[in-house]
DRENMARKE-234658 format. One line per 8 residues: number of its first residue (from 1); their letters; for each residue z, x, y of C-alpha. Coordinates in steps of 0.1 Angstrom, whole numbers, plus 2048, in hexadecimal, padded with zeros to 3 digits. Layout:
% residues N
NUM = A = Z:X:Y ~ ...
//
This chain:
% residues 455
1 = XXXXXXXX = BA5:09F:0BA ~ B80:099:0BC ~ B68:0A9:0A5 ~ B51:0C7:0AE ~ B2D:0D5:0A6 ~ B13:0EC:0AD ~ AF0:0EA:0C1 ~ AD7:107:0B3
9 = XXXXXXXX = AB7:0FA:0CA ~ ABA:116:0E4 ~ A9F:10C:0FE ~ A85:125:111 ~ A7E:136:0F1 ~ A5E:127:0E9 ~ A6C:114:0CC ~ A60:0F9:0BC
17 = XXXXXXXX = A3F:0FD:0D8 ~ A37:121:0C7 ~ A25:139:0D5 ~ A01:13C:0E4 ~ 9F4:151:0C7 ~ 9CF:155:0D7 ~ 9DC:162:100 ~ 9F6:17B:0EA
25 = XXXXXXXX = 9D8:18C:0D7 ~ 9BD:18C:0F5 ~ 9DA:1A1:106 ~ 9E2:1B7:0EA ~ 9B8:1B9:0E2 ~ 9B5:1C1:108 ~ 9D1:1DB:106 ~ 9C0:1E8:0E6
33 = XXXXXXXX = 99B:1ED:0F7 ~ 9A3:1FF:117 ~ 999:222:106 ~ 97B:218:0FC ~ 970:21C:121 ~ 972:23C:121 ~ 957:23D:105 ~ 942:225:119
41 = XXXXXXXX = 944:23B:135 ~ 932:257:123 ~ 91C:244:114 ~ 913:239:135 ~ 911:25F:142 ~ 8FD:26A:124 ~ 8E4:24C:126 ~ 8E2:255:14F
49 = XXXXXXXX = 8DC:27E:13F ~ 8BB:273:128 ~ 8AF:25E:141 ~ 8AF:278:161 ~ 8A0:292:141 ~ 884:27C:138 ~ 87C:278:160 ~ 87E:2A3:163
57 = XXXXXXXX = 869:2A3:148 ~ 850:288:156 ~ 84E:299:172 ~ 84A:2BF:161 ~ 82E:2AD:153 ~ 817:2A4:174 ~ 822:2C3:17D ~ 813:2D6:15D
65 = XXXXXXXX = 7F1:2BC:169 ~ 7F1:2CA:18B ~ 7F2:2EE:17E ~ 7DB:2E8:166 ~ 7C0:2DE:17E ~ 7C6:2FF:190 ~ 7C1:317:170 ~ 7AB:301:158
73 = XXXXXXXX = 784:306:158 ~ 77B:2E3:163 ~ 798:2E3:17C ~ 794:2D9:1A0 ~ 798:2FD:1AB ~ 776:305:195 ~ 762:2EB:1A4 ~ 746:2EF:1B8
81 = XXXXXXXX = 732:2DD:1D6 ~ 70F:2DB:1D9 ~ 6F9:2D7:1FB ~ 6D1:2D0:1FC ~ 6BF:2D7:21F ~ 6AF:2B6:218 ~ 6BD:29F:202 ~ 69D:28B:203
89 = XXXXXXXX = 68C:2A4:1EF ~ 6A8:2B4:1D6 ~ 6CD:2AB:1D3 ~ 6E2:2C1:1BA ~ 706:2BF:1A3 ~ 718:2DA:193 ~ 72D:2DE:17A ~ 74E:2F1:17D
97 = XXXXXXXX = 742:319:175 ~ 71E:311:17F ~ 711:331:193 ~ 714:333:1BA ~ 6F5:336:1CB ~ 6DE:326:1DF ~ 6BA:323:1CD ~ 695:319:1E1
105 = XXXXXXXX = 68A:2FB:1D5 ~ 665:2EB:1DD ~ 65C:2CB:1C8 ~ 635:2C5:1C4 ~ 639:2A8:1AA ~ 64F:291:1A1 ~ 654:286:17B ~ 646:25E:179
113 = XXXXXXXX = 647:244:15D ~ 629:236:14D ~ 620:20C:148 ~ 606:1FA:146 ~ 606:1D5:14C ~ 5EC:1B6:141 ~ 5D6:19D:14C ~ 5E7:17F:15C
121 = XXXXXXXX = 5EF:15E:144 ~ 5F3:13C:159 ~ 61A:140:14A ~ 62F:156:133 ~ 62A:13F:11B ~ 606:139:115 ~ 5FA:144:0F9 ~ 5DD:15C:0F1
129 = XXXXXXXX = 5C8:16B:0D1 ~ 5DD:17B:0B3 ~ 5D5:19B:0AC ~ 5E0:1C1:0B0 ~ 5E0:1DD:0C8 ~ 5F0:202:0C5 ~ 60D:211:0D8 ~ 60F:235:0E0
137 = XXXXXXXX = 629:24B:0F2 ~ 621:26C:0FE ~ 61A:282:0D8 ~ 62B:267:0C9 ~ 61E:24F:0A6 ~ 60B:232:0B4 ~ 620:213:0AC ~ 60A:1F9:0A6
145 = XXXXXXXX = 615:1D6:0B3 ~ 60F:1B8:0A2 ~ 606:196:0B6 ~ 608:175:0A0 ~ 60F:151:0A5 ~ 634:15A:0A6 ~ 62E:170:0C9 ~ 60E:165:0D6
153 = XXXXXXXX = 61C:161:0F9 ~ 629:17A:111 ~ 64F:16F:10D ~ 64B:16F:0E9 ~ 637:192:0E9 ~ 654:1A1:102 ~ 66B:196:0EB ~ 65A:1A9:0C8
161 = XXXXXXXX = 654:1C8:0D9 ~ 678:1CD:0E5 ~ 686:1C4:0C9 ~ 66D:1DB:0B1 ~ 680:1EC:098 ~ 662:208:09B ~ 66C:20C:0BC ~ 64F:211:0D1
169 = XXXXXXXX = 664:21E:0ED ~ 65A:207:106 ~ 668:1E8:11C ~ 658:1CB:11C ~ 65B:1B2:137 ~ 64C:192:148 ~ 644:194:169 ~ 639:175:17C
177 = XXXXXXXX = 62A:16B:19E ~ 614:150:1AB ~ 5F7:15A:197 ~ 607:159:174 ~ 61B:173:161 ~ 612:191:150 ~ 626:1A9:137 ~ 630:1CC:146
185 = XXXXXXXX = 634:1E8:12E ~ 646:204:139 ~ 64F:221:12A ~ 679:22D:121 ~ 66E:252:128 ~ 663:262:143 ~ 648:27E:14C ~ 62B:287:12E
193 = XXXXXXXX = 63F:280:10E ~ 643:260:11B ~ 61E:256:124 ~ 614:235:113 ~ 5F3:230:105 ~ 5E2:212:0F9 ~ 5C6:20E:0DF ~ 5BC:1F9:0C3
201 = XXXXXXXX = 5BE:1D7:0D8 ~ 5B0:1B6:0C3 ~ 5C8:19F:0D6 ~ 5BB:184:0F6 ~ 5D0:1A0:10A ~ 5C2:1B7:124 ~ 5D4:1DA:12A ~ 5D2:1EC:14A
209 = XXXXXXXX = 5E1:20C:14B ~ 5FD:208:16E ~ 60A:22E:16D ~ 606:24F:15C ~ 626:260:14F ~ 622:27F:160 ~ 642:2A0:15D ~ 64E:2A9:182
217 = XXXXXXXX = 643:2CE:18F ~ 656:2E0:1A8 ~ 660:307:1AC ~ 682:316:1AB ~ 682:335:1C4 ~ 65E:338:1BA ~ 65F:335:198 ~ 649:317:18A
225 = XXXXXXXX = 65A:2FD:176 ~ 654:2D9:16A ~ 66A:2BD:15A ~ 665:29D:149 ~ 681:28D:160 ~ 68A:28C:185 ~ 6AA:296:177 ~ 6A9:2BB:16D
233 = XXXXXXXX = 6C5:2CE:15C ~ 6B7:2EC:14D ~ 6AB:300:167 ~ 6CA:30B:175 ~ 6EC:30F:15A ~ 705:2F2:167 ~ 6ED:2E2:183 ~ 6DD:2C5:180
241 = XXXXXXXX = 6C0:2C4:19D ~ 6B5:29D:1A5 ~ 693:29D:1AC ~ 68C:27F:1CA ~ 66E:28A:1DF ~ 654:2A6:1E3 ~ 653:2BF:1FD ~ 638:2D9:20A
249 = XXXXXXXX = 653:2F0:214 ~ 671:2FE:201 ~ 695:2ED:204 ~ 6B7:301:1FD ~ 6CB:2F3:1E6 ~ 6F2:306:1EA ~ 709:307:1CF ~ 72F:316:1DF
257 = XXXXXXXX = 750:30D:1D2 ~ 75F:2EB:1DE ~ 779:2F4:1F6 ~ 784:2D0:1F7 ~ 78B:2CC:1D6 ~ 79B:2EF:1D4 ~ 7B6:2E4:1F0 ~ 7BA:2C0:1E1
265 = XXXXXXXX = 7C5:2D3:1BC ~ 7DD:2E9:1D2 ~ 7EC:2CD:1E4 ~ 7F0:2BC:1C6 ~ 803:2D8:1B8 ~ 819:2DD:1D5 ~ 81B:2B1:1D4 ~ 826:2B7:1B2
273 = XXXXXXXX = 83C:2D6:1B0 ~ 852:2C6:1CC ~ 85B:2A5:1B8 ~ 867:2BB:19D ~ 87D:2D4:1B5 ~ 887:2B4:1C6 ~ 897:2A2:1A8 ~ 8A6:2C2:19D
281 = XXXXXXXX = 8B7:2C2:1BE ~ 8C3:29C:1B9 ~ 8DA:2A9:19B ~ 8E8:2C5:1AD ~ 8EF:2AF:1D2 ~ 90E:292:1D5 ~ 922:28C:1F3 ~ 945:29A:1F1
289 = XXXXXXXX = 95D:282:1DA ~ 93C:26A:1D3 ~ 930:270:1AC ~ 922:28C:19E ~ 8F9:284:194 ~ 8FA:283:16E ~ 8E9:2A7:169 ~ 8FF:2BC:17F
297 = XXXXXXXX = 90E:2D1:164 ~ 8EE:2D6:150 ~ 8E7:2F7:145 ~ 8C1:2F0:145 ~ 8BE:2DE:163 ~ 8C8:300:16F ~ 8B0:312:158 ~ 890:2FB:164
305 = XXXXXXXX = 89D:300:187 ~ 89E:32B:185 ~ 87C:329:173 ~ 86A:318:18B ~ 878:32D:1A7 ~ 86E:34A:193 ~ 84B:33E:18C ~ 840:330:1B0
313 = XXXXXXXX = 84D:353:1C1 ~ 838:361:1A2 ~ 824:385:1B3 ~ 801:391:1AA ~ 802:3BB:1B1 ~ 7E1:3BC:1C9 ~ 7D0:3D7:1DA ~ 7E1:3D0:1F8
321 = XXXXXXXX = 800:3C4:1E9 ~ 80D:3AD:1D5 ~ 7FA:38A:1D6 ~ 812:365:1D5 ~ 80D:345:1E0 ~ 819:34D:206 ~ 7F5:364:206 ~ 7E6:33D:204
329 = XXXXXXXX = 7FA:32B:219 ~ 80F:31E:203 ~ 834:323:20C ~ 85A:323:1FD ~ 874:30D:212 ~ 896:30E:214 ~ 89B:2F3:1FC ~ 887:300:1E4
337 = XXXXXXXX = 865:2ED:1E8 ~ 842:2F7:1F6 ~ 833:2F2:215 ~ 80C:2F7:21A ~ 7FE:306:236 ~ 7DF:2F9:23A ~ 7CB:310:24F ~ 7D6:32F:23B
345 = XXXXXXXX = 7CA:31C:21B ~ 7AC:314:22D ~ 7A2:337:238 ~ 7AF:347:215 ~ 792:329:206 ~ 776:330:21F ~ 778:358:220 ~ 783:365:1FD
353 = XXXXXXXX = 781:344:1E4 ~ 77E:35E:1C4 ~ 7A2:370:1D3 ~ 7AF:34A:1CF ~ 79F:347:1B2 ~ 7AC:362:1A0 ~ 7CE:360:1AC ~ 7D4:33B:19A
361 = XXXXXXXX = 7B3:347:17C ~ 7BD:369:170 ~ 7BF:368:14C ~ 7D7:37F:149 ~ 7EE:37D:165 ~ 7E6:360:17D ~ 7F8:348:18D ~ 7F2:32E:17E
369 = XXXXXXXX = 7F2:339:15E ~ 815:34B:15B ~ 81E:325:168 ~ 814:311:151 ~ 81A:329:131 ~ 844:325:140 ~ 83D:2FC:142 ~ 831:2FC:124
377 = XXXXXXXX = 84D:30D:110 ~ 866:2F9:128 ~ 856:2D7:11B ~ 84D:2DD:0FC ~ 851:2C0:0E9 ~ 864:2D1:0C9 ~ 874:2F1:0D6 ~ 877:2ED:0FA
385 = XXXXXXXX = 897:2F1:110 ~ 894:2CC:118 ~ 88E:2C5:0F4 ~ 8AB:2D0:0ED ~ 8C0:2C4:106 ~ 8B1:29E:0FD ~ 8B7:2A4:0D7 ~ 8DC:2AC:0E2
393 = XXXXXXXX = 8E3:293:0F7 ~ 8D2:279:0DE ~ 8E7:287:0C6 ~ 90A:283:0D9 ~ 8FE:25F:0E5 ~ 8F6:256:0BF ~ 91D:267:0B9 ~ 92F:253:0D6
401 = XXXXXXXX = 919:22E:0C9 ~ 929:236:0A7 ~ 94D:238:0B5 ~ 949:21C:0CC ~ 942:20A:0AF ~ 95C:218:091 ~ 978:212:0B1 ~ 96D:1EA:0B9
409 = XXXXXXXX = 96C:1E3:093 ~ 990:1F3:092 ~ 999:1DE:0B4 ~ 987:1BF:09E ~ 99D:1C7:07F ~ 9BD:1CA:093 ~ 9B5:1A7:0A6 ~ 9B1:197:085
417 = XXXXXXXX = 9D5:1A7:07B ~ 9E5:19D:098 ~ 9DA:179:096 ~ 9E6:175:077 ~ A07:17F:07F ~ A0D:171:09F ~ 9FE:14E:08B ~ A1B:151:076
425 = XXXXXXXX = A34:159:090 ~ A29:13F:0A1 ~ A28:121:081 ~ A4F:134:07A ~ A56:12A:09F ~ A4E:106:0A1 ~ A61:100:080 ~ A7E:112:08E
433 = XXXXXXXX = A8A:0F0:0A1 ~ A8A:0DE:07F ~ A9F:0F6:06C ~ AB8:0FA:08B ~ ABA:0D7:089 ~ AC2:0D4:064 ~ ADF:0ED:06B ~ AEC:0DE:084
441 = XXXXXXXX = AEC:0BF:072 ~ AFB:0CF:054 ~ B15:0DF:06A ~ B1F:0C0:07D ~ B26:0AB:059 ~ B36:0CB:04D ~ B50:0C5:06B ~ B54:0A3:067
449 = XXXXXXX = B5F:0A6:041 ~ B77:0C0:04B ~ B8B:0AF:068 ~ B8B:08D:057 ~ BAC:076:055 ~ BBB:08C:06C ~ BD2:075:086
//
């Protein structure tokens, strides 16, 4: 009878080769991960929230500019044009709040600078006797300038007197041609207090006296008046009158309210009301089974959207009714925006500005006013519904970072625990083929003692 034995090296097992330790934990780590998607996912949502909430509040913000301009006392809707019947004579500016009017304006004089110049040199720098001469302007100290060997020459003597720390209030310059050069001296102020005179001279300089500094004189609907400048701005509060020519007979200088820049500020208004309304409509719009915009379910998207409506259909009581924006032209559409009608608002400008005025100005109740106190509590920058609804949403963002974190540290941990384990699963299956071995070896010699001399 032969001898038997058994064979303990099963194949397919992964004996002996082991097991791929690294593939095994990327699936299980793989396996491990897939709910962390769902916090990426809102993460994702509430990064798209703060992000279309800093836009609304951008834009709340040109929008609180444009209403501005329309209640504020240097605003677009406060500023005023003015027209001269001959700008060769008189032109005019006013400030916002400068009274309407037209005035009668006849200029007899204008205001002119004094200077004198000297006797030509063969160049600027030739030089001439040392010595001293006194500079006087208008009621002024005499400065007395000082000619040495250090400035004994026209450049040189340009030079000291502009750069006199008694300021003489002069310019000095050289002024050349094909006779020579000669120093001009011409006074920094115009009209009398800024007449120059000369005395005193010791120096090998001549002084001619060029002009006399002489105030301008001119009526304002028959009231004489005179200025030291061209440029007057005391006659009339918020107007500055430009002096440019005389005239024997009176021009009309108009000052009316700047119907231009009136209609820009309300277009600008409408321009930037509508980019609000329209990304407020954004979060509330997706086609049917696309994805809901990222602010659809935001209480204060819905809160921004009722108090706008509520402000631009906002109603003055009037004499003959109550007064809104439709009394200017300026219309509610179906979607929520505003439309301009530009004749109405051109008429409402040209025929009663003060009714427009007064609509967007009141102090206590206008337009304007009511508007901007409700964008201003909306944006406020501490207490504000948006505020709020930032700090929230900052808050859950910093809460869902924090547990994206804590989970992939826990994922890290577990990967660290799993290699380890499949590592020695793995060492225990390649020496599995050795010890089967052994046994088998063990077993066969065991057989072979026990069926020995056996015929």
């Amino acid at each position: 009878m032969g001898g038997f034995g058994f064979n303990l090296n099963p194949t397919g097992l992964g004996l002996g080769s082991g097991i791929d330790v690294q593939a095994t934990v990327n699936q299980l780590v793989q396996a491990a991960e897939a709910p962390e998607q769902a916090m990426v996912q809102e993460q994702q949502l509430l990064s798209s929230q703060s992000s279309a909430l800093n836009n609304l509040n951008s834009l709340l913000s040109s929008l609180q500019t444009a209403v501005d301009a329309l209640q504020g006392p240097n605003g677009l809707l406060n500023a005023e044009a003015t027209t001269s019947s001959d700008p060769t004579v008189v032109t005019a500016t006013a400030d916002p709040g400068a009274t309407l009017g037209t005035y009668s304006i006849t200029v007899g004089q204008l205001a002119t600078v004094s200077s004198y110049y000297t006797g030509e040199l063969t160049s600027a720098d030739t030089t001439f006797g040392t010595g001293q001469f006194n500079l006087q302007m208008g009621t002024g100290a005499p400065v007395t300038i000082t000619v040495d060997n250090t400035d004994n020459t026209l450049n040189g003597l340009a030079a000291y007197i502009n750069n006199n720390s008694q300021n003489p209030g002069v310019t000095a310059n050289v002024i050349s041609d094909s006779n020579g050069s000669r120093l001009s001296l011409v006074s920094n102020t115009s009209g009398a207090p800024g007449d120059l005179q000369i005395s005193g001279n010791s120096t090998g300089l001549s002084f001619t006296k060029a002009a006399t500094g002489t105030n301008a004189s001119f009526t304002l609907d028959g009231v004489p008046l005179s200025s030291s400048t061209n440029s007057v701005t005391t006659a009339l509060p918020g107007v500055t009158l430009n002096l440019v020519g005389t005239s024997s007979s009176p021009v009309s200088v108009s000052i009316t309210p700047d119907t231009t820049q009136a209609t820009a500020a309300v277009n600008n208004f409408v321009s930037a009301y509508n980019a609000v309304v329209q990304a407020i409509n954004a979060q509330f719009t997706y086609a049917q089974g696309g994805t809901q915009p990222p602010l659809f379910s935001d209480n204060t998207l819905a809160q921004v959207q009722q108090t706008l409506a509520n402000d631009v259909n906002y109603a003055i009581p009037g004499t003959g009714g109550p007064t809104t924006l439709a009394t200017f032209g300026v219309n509610v559409q179906q979607d929520g925006t505003l439309s301009v009608d530009t004749g109405t608002l051109t008429s409402a400008l040209s025929g009663n500005f003060s009714a427009v005025q007064s609509f967007f100005q009141s102090a206590t109740n206008g337009f304007a006013t009511n508007f901007s106190n409700d964008l201003t509590t909306l944006t406020d920058p501490t207490k504000g519904a948006l505020y709020i609804d930032l700090q929230g949403i900052s808050q859950d963002q910093a809460a869902v970072t924090q547990q994206i974190s804590d989970f992939q540290a826990n994922v890290a941990q577990q990967q660290q625990t799993w290699t380890q384990q499949f590592s020695q699963v793995n060492a225990t299956l390649q020496t599995l083929p050795l010890l089967l071995a052994q046994i088998d070896a063990q077993l066969g010699l065991t057989s072979s003692s026990s069926t020995g001399g056996i015929p």
